[in-house]
C-alpha positions as CSV (number, residue, x, y, z in Angstrom):
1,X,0.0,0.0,0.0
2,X,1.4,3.4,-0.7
3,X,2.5,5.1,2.4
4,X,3.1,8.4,0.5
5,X,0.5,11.4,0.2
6,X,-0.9,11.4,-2.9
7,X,-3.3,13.5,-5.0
8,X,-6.0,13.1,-8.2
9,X,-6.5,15.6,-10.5
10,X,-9.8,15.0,-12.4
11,X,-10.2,16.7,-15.9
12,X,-6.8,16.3,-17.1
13,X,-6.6,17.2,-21.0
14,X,-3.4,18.1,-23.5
15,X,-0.1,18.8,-22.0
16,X,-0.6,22.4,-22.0
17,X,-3.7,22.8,-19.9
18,X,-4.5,23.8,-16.3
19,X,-4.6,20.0,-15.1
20,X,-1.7,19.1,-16.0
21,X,-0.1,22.1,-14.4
22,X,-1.9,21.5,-11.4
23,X,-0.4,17.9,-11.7
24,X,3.1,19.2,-12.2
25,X,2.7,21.4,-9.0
26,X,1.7,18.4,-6.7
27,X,4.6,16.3,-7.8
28,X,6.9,19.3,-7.2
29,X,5.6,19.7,-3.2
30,X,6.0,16.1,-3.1
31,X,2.7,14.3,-4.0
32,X,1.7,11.1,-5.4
33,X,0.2,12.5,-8.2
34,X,-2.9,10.4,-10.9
35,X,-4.2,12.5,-13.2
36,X,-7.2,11.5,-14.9
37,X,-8.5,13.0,-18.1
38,X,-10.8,11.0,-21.2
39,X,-8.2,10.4,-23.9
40,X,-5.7,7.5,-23.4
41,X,-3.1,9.7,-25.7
42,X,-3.1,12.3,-22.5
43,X,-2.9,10.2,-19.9
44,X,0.1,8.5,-21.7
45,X,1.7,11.7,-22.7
46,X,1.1,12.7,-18.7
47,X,3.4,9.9,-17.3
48,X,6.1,11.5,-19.6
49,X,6.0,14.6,-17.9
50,X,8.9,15.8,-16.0
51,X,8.8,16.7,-12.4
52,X,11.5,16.5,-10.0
53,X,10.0,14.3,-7.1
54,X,7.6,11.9,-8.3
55,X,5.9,10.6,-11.6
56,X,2.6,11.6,-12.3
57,X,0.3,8.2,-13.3
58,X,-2.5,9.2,-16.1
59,X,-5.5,7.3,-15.6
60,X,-8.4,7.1,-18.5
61,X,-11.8,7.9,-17.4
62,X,-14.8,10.5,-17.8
63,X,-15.8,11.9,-14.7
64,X,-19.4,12.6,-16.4
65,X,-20.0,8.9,-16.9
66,X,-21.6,6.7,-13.7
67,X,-19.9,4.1,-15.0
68,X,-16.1,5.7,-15.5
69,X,-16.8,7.8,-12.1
70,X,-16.4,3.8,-10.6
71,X,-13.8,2.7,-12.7
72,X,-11.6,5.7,-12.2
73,X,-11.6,4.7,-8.3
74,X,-10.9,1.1,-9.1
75,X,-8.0,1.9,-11.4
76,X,-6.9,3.7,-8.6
77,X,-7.1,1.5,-5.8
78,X,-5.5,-1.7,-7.9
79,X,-2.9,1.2,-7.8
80,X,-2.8,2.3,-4.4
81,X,-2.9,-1.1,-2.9
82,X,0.3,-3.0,-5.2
């Protein structure tokens, strides 16, 4: 189980939006950071992205959808718990 303090950003899109700066800034201050946006190619292109302290882990999901809003939290605790 992950011991560290950790963070998701919801509504993560292309690499120069406000989600993934927010998700750059976590990592910085030492956060555990999942960002989770719709489109796979973001969420790849997100685990790419530089930061200092930690990686930032894209997960794929719409937050509007019932069924992704569940699926989003699974992904992340199969995560959480490894």
């Amino acid at each position: 189980m992950i011991k560290e303090k950790s963070v998701l950003v919801l509504g993560v899109g292309p690499d120069q939006g406000l989600g993934v700066a927010l998700c750059k800034k976590f990592a910085e201050e030492g956060y555990k950071v999942f960002g989770c946006g719709r489109s796979k190619e973001n969420m790849d292109a997100l685990k790419k992205v530089k930061v200092s302290k930690w990686s930032i882990e894209g997960i794929v999901g719409d937050v509007t959808s019932p069924e992704d809003e569940n699926n989003i939290f699974y992904q992340l605790d199969d995560i959480l718990i490894s």
